[in-house]
C-alpha positions as CSV (number, residue, x, y, z in Angstrom):
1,X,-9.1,-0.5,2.2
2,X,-11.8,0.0,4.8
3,X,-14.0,-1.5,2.9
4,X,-11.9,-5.0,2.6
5,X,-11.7,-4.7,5.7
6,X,-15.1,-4.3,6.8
7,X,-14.7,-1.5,9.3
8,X,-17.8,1.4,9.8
9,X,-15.9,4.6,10.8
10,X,-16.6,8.3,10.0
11,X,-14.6,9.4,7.0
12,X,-12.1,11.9,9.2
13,X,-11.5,8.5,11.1
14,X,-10.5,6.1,8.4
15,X,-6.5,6.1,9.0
16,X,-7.2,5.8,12.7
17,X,-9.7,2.6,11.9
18,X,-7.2,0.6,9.2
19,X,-4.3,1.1,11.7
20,X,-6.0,-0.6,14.4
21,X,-7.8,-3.0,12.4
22,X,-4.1,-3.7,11.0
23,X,-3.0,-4.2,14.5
24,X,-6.0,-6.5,15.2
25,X,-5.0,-8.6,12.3
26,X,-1.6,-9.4,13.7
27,X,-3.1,-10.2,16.7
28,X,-5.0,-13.0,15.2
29,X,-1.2,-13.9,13.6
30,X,-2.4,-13.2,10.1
31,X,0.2,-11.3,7.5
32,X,-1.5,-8.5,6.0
33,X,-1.5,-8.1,2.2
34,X,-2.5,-5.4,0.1
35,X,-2.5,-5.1,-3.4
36,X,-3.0,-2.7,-5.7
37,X,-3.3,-3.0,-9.4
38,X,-2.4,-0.3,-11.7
39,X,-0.6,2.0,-9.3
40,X,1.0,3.9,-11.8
41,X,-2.5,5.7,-12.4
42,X,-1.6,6.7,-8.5
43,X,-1.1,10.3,-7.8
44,X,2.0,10.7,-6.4
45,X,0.3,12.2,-3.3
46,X,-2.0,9.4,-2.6
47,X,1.2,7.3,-3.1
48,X,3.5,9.2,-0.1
49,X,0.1,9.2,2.2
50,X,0.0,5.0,1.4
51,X,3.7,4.9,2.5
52,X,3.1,7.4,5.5
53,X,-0.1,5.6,6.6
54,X,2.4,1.8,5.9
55,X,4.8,3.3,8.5
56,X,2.1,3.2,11.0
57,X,1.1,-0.3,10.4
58,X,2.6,-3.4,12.6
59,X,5.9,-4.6,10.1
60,X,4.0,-7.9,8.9
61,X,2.4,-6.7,6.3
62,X,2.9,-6.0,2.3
63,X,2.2,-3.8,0.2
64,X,2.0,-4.9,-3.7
65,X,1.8,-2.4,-6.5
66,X,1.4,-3.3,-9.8
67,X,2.3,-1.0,-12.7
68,X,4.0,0.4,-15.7
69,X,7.3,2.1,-15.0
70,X,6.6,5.6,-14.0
71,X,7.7,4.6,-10.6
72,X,10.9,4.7,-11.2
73,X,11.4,8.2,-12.5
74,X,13.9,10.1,-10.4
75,X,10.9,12.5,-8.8
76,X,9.6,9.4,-7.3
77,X,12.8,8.7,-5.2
78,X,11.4,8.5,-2.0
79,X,9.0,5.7,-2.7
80,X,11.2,4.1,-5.4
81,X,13.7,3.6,-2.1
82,X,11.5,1.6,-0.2
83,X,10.7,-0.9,-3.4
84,X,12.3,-4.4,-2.1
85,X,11.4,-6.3,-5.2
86,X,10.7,-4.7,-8.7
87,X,10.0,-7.2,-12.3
88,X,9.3,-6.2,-15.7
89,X,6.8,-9.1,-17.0
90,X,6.8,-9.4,-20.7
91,X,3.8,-10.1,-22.6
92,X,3.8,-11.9,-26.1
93,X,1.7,-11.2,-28.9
């Protein structure tokens, strides 16, 4: 993520540098999308410290995870709350 978007901060200063970055984004009124493709590869740590550091963000942003259904086991309740919108897409072969 600080890489998309372009910031140069020490490593121990990276949550600091997307928050305010985030922040600075609203201020230029843009909405603030991040996507992430095969999030079911996530560990479930990195997955509560994405929702911890989304709390801190300003609210016009979204978060977009793309995955196979291991979110939704029942260990994953806390994240699986805050899903808004959730599709299965079927493929044909």
């Amino acid at each position: 993520m600080a890489e998309s978007f372009k910031i140069d901060v020490p490593f121990s200063d990276i949550e600091k540098g997307l928050i305010v970055c985030a922040f600075d984004q609203i201020k230029e009124r843009k909405t603030l999308y991040v996507l992430i493709d095969e999030a079911h590869l996530l560990d479930m740590l990195v997955l509560r410290k994405l929702r911890l550091l989304f709390e801190r963000f300003p609210k016009k942003h979204n978060l977009v995870l793309f995955g196979q259904r291991d979110l939704s086991l029942n260990v994953n309740k806390d994240i699986k709350s805050r899903i808004t919108y959730s599709a299965d897409i079927k493929t044909t072969k």
